[in-house]
C-alpha positions in Angstrom: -41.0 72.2 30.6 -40.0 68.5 29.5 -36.3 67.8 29.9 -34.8 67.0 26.3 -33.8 63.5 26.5 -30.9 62.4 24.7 -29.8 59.3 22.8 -26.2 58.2 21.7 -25.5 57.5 18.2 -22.6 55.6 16.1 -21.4 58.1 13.2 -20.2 55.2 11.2 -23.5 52.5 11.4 -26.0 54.9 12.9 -26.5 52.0 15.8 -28.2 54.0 18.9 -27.3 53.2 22.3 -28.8 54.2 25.3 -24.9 55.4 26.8 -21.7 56.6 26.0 -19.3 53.9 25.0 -16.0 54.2 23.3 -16.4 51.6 21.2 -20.0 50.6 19.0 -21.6 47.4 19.7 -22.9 46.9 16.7 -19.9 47.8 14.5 -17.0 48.0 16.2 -15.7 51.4 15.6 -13.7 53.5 18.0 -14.6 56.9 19.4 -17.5 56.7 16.5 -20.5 57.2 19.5 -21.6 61.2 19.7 -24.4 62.8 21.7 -27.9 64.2 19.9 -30.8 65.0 21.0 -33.8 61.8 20.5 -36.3 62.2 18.1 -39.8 64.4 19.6 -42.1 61.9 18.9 -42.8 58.4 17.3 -43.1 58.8 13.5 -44.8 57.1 11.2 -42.9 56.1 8.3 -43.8 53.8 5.3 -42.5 50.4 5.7 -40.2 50.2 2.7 -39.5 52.5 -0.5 -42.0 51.1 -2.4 -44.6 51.7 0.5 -48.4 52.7 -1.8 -50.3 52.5 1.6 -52.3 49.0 1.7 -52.4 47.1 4.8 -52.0 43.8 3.2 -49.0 41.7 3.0 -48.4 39.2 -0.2 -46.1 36.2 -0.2 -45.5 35.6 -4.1 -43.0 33.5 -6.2 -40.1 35.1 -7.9 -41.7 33.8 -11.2 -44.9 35.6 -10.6 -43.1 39.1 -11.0 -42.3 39.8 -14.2 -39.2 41.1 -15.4 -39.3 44.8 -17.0 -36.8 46.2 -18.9 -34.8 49.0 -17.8 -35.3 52.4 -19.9 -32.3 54.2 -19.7 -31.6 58.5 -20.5 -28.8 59.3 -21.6 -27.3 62.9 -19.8 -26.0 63.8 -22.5 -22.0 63.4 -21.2 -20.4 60.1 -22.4 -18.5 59.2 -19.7 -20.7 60.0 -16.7 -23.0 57.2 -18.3 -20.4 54.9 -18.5 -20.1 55.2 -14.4 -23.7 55.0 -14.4 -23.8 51.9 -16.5 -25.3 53.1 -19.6 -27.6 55.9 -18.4 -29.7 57.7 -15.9 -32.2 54.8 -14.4 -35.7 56.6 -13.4 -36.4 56.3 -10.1 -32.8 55.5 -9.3 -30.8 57.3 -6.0 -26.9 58.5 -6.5 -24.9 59.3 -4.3 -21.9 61.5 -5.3 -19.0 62.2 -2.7 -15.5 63.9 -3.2 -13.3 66.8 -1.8 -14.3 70.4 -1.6 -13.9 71.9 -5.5 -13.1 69.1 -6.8 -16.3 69.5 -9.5 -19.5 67.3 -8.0 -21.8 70.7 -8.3 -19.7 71.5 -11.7 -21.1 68.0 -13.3 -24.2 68.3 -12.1 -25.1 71.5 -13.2 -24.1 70.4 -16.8 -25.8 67.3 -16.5 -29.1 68.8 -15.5 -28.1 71.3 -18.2 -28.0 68.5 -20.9 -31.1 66.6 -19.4 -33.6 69.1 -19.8 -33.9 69.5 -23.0 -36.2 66.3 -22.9 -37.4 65.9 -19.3 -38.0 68.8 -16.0 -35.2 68.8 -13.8 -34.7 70.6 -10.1 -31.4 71.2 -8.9 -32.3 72.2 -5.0 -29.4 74.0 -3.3 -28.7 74.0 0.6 -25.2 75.5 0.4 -24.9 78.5 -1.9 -27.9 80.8 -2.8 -29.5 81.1 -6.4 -27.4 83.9 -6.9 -24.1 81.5 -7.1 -25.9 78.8 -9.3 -26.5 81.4 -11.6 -23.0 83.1 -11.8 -21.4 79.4 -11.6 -23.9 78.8 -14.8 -23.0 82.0 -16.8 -19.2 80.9 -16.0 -19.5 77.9 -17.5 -21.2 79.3 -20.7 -24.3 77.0 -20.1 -27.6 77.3 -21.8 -29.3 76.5 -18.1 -33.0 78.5 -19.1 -34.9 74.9 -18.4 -33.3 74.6 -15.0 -35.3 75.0 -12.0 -33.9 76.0 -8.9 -34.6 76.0 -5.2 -32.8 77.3 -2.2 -34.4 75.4 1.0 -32.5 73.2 3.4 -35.9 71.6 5.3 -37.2 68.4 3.8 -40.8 68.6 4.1 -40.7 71.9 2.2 -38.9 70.2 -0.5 -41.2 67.6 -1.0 -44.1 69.7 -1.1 -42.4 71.8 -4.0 -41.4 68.5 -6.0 -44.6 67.2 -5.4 -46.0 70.5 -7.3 -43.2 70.7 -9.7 -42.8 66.7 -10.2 -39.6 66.9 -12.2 -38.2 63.7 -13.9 -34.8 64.4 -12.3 -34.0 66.0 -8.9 -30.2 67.3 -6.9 -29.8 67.6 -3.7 -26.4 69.9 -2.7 -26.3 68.9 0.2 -27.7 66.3 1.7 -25.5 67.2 5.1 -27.3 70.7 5.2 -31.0 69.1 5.1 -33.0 68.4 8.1 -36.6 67.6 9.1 -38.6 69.1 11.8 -39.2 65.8 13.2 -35.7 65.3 15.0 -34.2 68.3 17.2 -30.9 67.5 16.5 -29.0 70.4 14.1 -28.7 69.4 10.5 -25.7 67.2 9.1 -25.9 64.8 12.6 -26.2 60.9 11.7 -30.2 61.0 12.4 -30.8 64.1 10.3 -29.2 62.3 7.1 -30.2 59.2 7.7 -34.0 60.4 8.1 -33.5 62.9 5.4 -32.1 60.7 2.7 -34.9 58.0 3.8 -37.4 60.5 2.9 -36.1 61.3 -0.3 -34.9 57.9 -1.6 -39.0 56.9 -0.7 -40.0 59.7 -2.6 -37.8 58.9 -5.5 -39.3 55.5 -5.8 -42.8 56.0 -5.5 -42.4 58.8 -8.0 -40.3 57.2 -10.2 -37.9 60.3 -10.2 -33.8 60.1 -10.4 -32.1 61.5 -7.7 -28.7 62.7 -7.0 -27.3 63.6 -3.7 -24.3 64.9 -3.2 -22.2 64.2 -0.3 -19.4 65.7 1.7 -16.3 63.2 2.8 -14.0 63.6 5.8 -10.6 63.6 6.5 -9.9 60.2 5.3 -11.8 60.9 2.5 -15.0 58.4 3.1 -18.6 59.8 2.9 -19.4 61.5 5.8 -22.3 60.5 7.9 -23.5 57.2 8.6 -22.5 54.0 7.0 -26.2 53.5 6.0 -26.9 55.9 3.9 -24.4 54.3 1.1 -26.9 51.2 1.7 -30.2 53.4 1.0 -29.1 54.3 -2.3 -28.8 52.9 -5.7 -25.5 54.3 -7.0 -22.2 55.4 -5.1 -20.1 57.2 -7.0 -16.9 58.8 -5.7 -14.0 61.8 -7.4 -10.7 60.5 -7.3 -7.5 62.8 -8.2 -5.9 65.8 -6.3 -8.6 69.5 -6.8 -4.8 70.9 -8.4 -4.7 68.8 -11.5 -6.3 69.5 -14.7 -7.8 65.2 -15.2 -10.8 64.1 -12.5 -11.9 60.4 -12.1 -15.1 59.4 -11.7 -15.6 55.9 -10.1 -18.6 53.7 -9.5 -17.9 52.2 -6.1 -21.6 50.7 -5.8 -24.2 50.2 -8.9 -27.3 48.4 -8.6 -28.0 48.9 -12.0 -24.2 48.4 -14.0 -20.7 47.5 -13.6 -19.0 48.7 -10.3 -15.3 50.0 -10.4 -16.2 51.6 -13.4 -14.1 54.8 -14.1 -15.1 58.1 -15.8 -12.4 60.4 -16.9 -12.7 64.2 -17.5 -10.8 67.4 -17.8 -11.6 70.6 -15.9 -11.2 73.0 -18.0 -13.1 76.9 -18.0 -16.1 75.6 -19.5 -16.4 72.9 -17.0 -15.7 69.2 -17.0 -14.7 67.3 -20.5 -14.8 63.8 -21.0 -12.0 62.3 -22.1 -12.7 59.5 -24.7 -9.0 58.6 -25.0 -8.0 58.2 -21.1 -4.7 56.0 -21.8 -3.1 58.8 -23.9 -3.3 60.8 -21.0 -1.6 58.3 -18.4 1.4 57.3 -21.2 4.2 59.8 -20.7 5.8 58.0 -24.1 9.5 59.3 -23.0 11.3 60.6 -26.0 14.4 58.2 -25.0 14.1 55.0 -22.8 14.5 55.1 -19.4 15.0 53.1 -16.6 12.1 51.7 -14.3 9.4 52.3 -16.1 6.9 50.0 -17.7 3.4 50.2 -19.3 0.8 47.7 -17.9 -3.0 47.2 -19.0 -5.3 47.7 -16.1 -8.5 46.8 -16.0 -11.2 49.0 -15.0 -15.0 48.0 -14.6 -15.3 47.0 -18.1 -12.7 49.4 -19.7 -9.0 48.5 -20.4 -6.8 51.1 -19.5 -2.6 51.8 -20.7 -1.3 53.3 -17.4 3.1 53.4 -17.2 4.0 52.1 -13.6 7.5 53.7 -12.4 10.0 52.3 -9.6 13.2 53.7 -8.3 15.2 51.6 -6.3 17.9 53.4 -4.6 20.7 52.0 -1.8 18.8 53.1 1.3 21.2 54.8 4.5 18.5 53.6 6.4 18.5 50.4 8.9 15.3 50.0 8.0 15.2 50.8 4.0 11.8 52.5 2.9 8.9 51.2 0.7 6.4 53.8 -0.7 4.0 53.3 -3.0 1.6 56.1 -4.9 -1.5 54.3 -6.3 -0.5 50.8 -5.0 -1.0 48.7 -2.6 1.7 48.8 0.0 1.8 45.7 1.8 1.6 44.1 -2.0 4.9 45.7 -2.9 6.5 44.2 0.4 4.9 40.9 -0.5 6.3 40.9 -4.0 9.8 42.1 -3.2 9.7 38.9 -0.5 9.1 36.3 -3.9 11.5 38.0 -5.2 14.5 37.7 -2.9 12.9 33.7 -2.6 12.6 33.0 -6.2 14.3 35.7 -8.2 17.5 35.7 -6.2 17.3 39.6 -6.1 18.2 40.8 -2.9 16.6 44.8 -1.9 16.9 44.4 2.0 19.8 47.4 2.1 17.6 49.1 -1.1 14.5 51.9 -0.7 11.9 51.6 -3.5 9.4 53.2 -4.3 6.8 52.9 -7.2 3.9 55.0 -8.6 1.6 54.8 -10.9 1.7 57.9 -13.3 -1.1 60.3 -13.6 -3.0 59.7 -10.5 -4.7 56.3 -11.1 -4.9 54.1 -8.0 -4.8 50.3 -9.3 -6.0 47.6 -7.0 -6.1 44.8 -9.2 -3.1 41.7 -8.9 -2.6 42.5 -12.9 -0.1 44.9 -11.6 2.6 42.4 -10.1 4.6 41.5 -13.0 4.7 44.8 -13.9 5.9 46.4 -10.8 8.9 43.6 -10.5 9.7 44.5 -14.1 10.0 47.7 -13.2 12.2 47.4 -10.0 14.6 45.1 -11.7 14.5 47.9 -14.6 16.2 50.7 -12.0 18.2 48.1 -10.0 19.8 47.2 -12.9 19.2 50.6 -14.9 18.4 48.8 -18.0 15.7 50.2 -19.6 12.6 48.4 -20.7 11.5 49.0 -24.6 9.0 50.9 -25.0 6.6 48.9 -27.2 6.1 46.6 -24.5 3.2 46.1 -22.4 3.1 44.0 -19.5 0.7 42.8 -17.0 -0.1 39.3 -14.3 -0.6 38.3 -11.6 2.6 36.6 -9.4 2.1 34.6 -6.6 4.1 33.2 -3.3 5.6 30.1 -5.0 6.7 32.3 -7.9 4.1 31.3 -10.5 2.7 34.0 -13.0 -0.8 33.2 -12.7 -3.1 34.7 -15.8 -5.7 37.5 -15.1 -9.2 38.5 -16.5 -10.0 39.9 -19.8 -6.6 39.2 -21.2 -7.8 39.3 -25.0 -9.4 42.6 -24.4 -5.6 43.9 -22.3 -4.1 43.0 -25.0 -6.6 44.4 -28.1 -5.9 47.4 -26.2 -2.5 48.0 -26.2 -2.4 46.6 -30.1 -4.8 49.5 -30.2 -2.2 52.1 -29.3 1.0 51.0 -31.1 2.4 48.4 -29.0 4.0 45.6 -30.8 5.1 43.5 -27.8 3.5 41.9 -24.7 5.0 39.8 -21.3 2.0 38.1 -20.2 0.7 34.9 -18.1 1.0 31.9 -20.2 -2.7 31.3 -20.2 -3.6 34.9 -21.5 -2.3 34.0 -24.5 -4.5 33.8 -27.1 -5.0 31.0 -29.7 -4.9 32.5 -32.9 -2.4 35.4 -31.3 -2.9 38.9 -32.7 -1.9 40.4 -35.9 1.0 42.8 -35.0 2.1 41.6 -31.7 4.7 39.4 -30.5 3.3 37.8 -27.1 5.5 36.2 -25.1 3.4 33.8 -22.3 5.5 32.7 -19.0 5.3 30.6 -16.1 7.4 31.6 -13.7 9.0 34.5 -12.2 12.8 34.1 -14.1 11.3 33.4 -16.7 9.8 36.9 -17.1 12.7 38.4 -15.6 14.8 37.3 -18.8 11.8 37.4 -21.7 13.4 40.8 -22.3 16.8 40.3 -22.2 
């Protein structure tokens, strides 16, 4: 009997190296190489995902290939094409990762639900039997008659019943519990994804069939498996927001065909997951009387303006070292800005803790949040509340200057939209001809937005 030979794998890039080392080579991750078991034999595999089987190789000039336009399906749910960027692409892979019951299999089911009414769609299960599909179906009160199903977890099986069923749209739930027969290491290792997704995405291209695979994340909330497989496919998209609350977000991280950071909003509710055309009515507390440290900034994100209120509480600290937490924000931002600040404000928060959030569970990334977030600390240190048909939003940076942002006609349309009759903003985000029913107030520099409210 031939002793198994074994080959040592990076978990983050899928790099193989002939030994154990703690750190990858190719990479650079720690404690990322694990043991499996190499790969039987040499396979054959198609050279790329377009692969039709000729020999031949074809140098040609971009301007030979001519452009086709993209014919897009809608699923049927509103805001789960806006993260797709307008529609279901044929032939396009997705990816979909998120925490355990937080509602991947929930919009799935319903899209596939919605989709075949006009096109054959396979929802192929690896994790729960037909049996929970079914009950999770009835639950949701969904018309799922059209939907085929099929419980296998080996990949060459599934192709062969795809092949025979050739449906226009396919899921995969899991891709960690498929395997192939080719590899002898247990299913969910790095080579078993990585050469099961391969399979699939080439299979998805040549037949021109949409494909979702859903994914399962670790600890830190990243897509478990190798780093490579969010480079195989077409679209990552990732659920943000804690299983507990009622809202889920839905956002585009990669999108070869539309807009990343686009965000998707819906509502779980018993029937399943409810878009939410509205979102900024659901991140505006609107207090009944004003308060202190809170503002209400227009973020932008992917294409969509959004109203979220950003909160700060800035408390004398016992501490020798005073505290700075943030919820939704970048930390080492908030320590940055409280530094200009002290420099150029002449605000001293040394002996202070503060901490700001962003209500309702949005994470914003984008510099459009300084102003605010000063606004809002000098709101509690002083407690002098802010009114509330203000919006706020630009970027500050280390000499003081309030430097404008992108999209600022479409911010402030926004918040227009919504009620608000006022606006602090970057002196070149002012618009020319202004807009009817708002007061905008452009500034320069950091005292000078500390006092356009005073």
């Amino acid at each position: 009997m031939s002793k198994t030979k074994y080959v040592y794998s990076c978990s983050a890039c899928g790099a193989q190296a002939p030994k154990w080392a703690g750190q990858c080579g190719d990479c650079g991750a720690w404690n990322t190489i694990i043991e499996m078991a190499a790969a039987a034999g040499p396979g054959r595999h198609p050279r790329f995902a377009g692969f039709t089987g000729s020999l031949s190789t074809e140098i040609v000039s971009l301007t030979e290939v001519s452009p086709e336009q993209i014919t897009r399906q809608a699923t049927g749910i509103g805001e789960f094409d806006r993260v797709l960027g307008g529609g279901l692409v044929p032939g396009s892979v997705s990816l979909i990762g998120g925490d355990p019951g937080i509602g991947k299999s929930t919009l799935l089911l319903q899209t596939l639900v919605q989709l075949a009414l006009t096109q054959k769609v396979l929802y192929v299960t690896g994790e729960e039997s037909l049996q929970q599909v079914s009950l999770r179906a009835h639950r949701l009160g969904l018309e799922a008659s059209r939907v085929r199903l099929l419980a296998e977890t080996q990949i060459e099986q599934i192709l062969l019943a795809t092949q025979a069923e050739q449906p226009d749209v396919i899921v995969i739930d899991s891709i960690q519990t498929v395997f192939t027969e080719q590899l002898q290491s247990a299913p969910g290792s790095v080579a078993q994804v990585r050469e099961s997704a391969a399979q699939l995405v080439r299979f998805a291209k040549q037949t021109n069939t949409a494909l979702f695979l859903v994914g399962h994340v670790t600890k830190e909330g990243t897509l478990a498996g190798p780093r490579v497989l969010e480079h195989m496919v077409d679209t990552v998209l990732y659920f943000e927001g804690d299983s507990g609350s009622r809202y889920r977000l839905v956002r585009a991280i990669k999108n070869r065909f539309g807009a990343v950071n686009e965000l998707g909003v819906f509502a779980m509710t018993e029937t399943g997951l409810k878009e939410v055309t509205n979102p900024s009515a659901i991140f505006l507390s609107r207090h009944d009387a004003q308060v202190s440290g809170s503002v209400v900034m227009v973020t932008l994100e992917g294409s969509r303006p959004l109203l979220v209120e950003v909160q700060a509480l800035v408390d004398e600290s016992p501490l020798s070292n005073p505290r700075r937490v943030t919820v939704g924000l970048e930390h080492n931002r908030l320590a940055m800005l409280l530094a200009v600040l002290h420099r150029h404000g002449g605000v001293v928060t040394h002996d202070q803790d503060v901490f700001a959030n962003v209500v309702g569970g949005v994470r914003v990334t984008e510099t459009a949040a300084d102003l605010p977030i000063l606004m809002s600390i000098m709101s509690s240190l002083r407690d002098r509340p802010l009114p509330n048909d203000v919006v706020v939003f630009g970027e500050i940076g280390l000499a003081g200057e309030i430097r404008p942002v992108a999209s600022g006609q479409e911010r402030l349309h926004e918040a227009q939209k919504h009620g608000y009759q006022r606006a602090v903003v970057p002196k070149g985000n002012v618009p020319k001809k202004g807009i009817a029913g708002m007061e905008i107030t452009g500034v320069q520099r950091l005292d000078e937005a500390l006092n356009a409210l005073n």
